[in-house]
Every structure is written in C-alpha cells, then in structure tokens.
C-alpha positions as CSV (number, residue, x, y, z in Angstrom):
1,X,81.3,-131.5,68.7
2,X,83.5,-133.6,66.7
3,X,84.9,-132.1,63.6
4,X,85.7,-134.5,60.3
5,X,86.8,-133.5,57.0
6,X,84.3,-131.5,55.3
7,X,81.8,-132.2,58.5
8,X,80.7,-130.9,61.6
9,X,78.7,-133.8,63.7
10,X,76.5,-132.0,66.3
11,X,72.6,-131.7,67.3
12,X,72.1,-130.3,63.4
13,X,74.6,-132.3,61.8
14,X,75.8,-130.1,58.9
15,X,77.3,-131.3,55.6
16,X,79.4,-128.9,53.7
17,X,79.9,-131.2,50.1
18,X,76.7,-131.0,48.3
19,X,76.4,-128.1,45.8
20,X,73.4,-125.4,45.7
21,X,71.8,-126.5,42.8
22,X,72.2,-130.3,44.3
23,X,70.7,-129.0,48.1
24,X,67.7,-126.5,46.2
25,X,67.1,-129.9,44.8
26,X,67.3,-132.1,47.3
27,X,64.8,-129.6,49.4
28,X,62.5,-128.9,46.7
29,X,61.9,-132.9,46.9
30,X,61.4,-132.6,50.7
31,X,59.3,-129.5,50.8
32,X,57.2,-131.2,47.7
33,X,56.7,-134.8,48.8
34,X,55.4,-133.2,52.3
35,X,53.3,-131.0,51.3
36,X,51.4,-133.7,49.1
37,X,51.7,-136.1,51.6
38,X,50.2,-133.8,54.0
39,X,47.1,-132.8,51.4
40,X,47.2,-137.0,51.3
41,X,46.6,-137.4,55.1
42,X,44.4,-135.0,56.0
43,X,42.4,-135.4,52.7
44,X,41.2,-139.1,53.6
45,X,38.4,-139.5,55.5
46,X,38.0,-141.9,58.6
47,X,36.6,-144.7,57.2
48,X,39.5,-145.0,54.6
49,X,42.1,-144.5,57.9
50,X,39.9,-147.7,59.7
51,X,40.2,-149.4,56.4
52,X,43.7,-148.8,56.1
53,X,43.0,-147.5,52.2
54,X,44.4,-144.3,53.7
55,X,48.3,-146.2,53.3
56,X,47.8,-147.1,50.6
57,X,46.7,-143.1,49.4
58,X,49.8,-142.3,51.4
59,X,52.2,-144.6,49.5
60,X,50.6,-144.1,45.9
61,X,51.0,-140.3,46.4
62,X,55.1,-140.5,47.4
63,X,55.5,-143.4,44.8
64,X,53.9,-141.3,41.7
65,X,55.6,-138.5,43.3
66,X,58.6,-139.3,43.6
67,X,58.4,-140.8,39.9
68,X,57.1,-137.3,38.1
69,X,59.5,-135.0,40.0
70,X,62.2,-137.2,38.4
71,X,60.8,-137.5,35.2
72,X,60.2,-133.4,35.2
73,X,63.6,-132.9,36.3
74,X,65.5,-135.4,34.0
75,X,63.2,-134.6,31.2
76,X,66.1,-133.1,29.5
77,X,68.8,-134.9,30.4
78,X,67.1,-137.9,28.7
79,X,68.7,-136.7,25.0
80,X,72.1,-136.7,26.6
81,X,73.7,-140.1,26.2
82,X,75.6,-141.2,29.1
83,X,76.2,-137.7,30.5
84,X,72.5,-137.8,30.7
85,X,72.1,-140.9,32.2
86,X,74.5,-139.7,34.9
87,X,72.1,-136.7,35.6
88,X,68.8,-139.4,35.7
89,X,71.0,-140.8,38.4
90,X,71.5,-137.6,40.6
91,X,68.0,-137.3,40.1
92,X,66.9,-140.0,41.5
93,X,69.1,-139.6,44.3
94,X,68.1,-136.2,45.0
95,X,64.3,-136.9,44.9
96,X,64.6,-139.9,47.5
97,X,63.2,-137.2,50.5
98,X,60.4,-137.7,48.4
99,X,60.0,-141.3,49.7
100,X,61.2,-140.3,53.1
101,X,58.0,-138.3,53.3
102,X,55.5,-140.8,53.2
103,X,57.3,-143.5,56.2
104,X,56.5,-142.0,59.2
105,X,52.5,-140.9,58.3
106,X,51.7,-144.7,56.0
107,X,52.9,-146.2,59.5
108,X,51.4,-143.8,62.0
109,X,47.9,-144.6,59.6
110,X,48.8,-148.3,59.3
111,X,48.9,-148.4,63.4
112,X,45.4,-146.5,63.5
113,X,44.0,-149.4,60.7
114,X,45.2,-151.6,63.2
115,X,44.1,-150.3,66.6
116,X,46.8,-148.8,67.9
117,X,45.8,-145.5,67.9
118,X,42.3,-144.2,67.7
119,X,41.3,-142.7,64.2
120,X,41.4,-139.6,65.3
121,X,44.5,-139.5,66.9
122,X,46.3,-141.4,64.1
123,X,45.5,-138.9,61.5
124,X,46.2,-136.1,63.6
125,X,49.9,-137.2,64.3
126,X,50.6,-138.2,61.0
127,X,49.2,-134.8,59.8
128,X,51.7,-133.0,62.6
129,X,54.7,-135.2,61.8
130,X,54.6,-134.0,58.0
131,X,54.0,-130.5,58.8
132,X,57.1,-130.5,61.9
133,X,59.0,-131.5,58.9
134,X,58.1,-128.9,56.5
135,X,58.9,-126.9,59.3
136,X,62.4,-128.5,59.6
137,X,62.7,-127.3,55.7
138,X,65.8,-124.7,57.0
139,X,67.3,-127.1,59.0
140,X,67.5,-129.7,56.1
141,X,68.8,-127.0,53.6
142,X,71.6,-126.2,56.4
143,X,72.4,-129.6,56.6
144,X,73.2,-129.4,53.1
145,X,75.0,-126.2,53.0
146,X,76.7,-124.5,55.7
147,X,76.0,-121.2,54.4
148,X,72.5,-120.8,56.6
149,X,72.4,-119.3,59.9
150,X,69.4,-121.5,62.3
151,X,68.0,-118.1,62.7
152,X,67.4,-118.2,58.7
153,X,66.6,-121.5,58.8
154,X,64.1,-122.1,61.0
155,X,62.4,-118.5,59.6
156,X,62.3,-120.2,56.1
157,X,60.5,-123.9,57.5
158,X,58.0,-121.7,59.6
159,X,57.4,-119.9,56.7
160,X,57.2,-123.0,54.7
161,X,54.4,-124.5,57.2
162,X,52.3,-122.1,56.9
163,X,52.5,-121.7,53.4
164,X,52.0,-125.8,53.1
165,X,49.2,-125.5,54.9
166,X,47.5,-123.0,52.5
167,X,48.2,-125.0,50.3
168,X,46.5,-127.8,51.5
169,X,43.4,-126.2,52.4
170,X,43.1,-124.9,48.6
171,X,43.4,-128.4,47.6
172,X,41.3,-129.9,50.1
173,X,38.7,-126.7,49.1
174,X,39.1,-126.6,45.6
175,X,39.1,-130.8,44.6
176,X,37.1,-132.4,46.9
C-alpha cells in the first residue's frame, strides 16, 4: 500500500480531505441517482429496451436528477451573493455521482438496442450493476471519510440494497 499526504492508495482507496457534511452529500447523490436509475431500468418494458427509448429514460432520469437535487440543495444559497455562488458550485460538484449512475446501465441498454446482448439479459445487468452499487454505498462513504470500518460499510450498502429495492417495487407498484 503506498501512503501519500492525506491518502492511503489500496484495493478501497480511501480519501481522508472531504468533510462530513461534503461526503453525506456526495453519498446522498449516489445512493439517490441509483436508486432512480434503478426504478428507471427495471420500470421499462422490452420493447422500449429493443427500441433503445429505454436510454434515453435512463439519461432523462440522471439529467433531471442530477438538476433538482442541485436546485433543492442550493435553493438557499441562491440569496447569498458570491458566497452563494460558491455553494451552487460545491453543489454541483457533489451531485456529479448523480450522473455517474446512469453510464454504465444507458450503455449496458444501448448494447441490448443494438444486439449485443439479448433483452433480457441487458436489462438484467444493468438492473444488477445499479444495485452492486447501492450496495458499494459504505465503501463510497469510506472512501470519503476514513472514519468507517468495511465491516460498517459494507453493513450500511447491504442495508441500502435492500432498502432500494423496496423502494423500487413501491414505485413500480404504486405508478405504473
């Protein structure tokens, strides 16, 4: 393991600079662009996957995303002059896992439009890859601060999973 100032670069690279409020933050994006993403991908049917439509549901829900959670967390900031312009700019930087959520399932789903994978199969994997990564949830937050045993961590994105995945199926029972 190499150690740097500040870092530790390993397996689970671990970052010791960013502040609670700025890591609760930066995992609330992550935990809530997933979990949207993942009511996204498994909420589309397989006609929209063939079609490809089902990208384009994948990227419209991490774009408008990623633009409400910094609108409801800058909303005050916005009276602030240039302090609060600073904030809009943490903001937007701290909701980019947001975007991150949507890569790997809008080209998983863009392979399947394109033959690649079979519909199926396409949907499937992007619907695992977004919930393995609600189950990294710990594992980000300790990248971000030190302070979280992987015991902890791992507990918390298992924990997170499931919970996702309730939440899903009341979205996918309740709205469509």
């Amino acid at each position: 393991m190499t150690t740097l100032p500040g870092r530790h670069i390993g397996v689970l690279t671990r970052r010791v600079d960013v502040d609670t409020d700025r890591a609760e933050s930066r995992v609330s994006a992550y935990v809530y662009g997933n979990v949207l993403v993942l009511a996204a991908v498994v909420g589309t049917s397989p006609a929209t996957v063939a079609s490809g439509a089902a990208v384009a549901v994948v990227v419209g829900t991490v774009l408008s995303t990623y633009v409400a959670h910094v609108l409801a967390h800058s909303i005050g900031s916005l009276f602030g002059g240039e302090e609060g312009r600073s904030a809009v700019r943490v903001q937007l930087r701290d909701a980019v896992p947001v975007l991150s959520s949507g890569v790997i399932p809008a080209l998983l789903l863009t392979g399947t439009a394109l033959g690649w994978l079979p519909l199926l199969w396409g949907q499937a994997l992007a619907a695992g890859v977004v919930l393995a990564r609600i189950a990294a949830t710990g594992v980000v937050y300790r990248r971000l601060r030190e302070d979280v045993s992987l015991r902890r961590a791992w507990t918390v994105g298992a924990l997170a999973a499931g919970v996702a995945a309730v939440a899903v199926v009341l979205k996918l029972t309740l709205t469509h």
